[in-house]
C-alpha positions in Angstrom: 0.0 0.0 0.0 1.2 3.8 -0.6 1.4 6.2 1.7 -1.2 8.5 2.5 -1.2 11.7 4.6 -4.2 13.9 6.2 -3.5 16.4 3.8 -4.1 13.5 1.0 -7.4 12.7 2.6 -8.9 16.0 3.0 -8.0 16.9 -1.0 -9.8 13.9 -2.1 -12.7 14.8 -0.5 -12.3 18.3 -1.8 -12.0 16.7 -5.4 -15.3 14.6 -4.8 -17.2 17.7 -4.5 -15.5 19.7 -7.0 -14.3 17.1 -9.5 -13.4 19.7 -11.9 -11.3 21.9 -10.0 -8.0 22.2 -11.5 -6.6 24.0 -8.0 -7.4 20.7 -5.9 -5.9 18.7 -9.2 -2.9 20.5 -8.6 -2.7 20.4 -5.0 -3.6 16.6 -5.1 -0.4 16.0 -7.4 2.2 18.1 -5.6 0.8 16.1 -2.8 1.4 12.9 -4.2 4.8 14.0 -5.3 5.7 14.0 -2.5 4.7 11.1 -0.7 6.6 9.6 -3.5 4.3 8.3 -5.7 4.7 9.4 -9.4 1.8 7.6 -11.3 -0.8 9.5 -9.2 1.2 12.6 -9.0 1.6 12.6 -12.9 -2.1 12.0 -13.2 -3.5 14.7 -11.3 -1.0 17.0 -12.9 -2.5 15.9 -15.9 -6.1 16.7 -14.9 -5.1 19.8 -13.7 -3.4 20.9 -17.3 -6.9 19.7 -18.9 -9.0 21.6 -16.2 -7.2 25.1 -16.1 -5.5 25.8 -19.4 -3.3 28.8 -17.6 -2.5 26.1 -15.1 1.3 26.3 -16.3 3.2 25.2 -13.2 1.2 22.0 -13.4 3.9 21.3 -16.5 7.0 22.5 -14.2 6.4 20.4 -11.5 4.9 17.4 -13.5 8.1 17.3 -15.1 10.2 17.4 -11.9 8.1 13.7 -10.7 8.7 12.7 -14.2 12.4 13.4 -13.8 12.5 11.8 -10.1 10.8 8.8 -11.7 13.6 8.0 -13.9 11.5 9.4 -16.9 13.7 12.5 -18.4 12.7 12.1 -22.0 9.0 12.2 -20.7 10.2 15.2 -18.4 11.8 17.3 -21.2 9.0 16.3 -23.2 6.2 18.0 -20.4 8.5 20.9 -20.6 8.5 22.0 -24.3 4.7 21.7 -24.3 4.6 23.9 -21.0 7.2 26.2 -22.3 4.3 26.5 -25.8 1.3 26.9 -23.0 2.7 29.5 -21.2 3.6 31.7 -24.2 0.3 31.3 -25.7 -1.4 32.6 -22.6 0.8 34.8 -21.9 2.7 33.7 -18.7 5.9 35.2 -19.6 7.1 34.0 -16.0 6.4 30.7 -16.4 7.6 30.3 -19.8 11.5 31.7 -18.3 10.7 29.6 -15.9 9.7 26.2 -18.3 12.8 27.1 -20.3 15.4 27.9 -17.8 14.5 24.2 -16.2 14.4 23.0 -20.0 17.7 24.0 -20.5 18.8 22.6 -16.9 17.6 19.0 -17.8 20.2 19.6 -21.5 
């Protein structure tokens, strides 16, 4: 069994009642990043991205569990189509952000 936390518990019921919302998405996956387990964190990242188009973080740190799981290809990958979300909404600070990690990860 993974680990779970309070804090795991109490965004899952947030998510029952608000399915949708790409804030609890994104709290859910930084939580699950970092209780170490990468298919779930990767998920809700995902969800989050779908929910919340200007949700461009989502890509930064879904890229970070993708690079702690061993995936950097996939990582890189996450951050290119961040680094293309963030310009097209106009998130210049993410996008510096995207890149300078992009570059980082060579």
């Amino acid at each position: 069994m993974q680990p779970a936390s309070e804090r795991l518990t109490r965004l899952l019921a947030l998510l029952a009642a608000e399915p949708e919302d790409g804030f609890v998405l994104y709290g859910l996956a930084q939580e699950c990043q970092k209780l170490g387990r990468f298919d779930d964190a990767v998920g809700y990242y995902d969800r989050a991205i779908a929910a919340d188009p200007k949700q461009c973080y989502a890509f930064f740190h879904k890229a970070k569990t993708l690079e702690a799981a061993g995936r950097r290809a996939d990582a890189a990958a996450t951050l290119s189509a961040g680094m293309a979300r963030a310009r097209a909404v106009g998130d210049h600070k993410a996008a510096n952000e995207i890149e300078a990690y992009l570059d980082e990860l060579g």
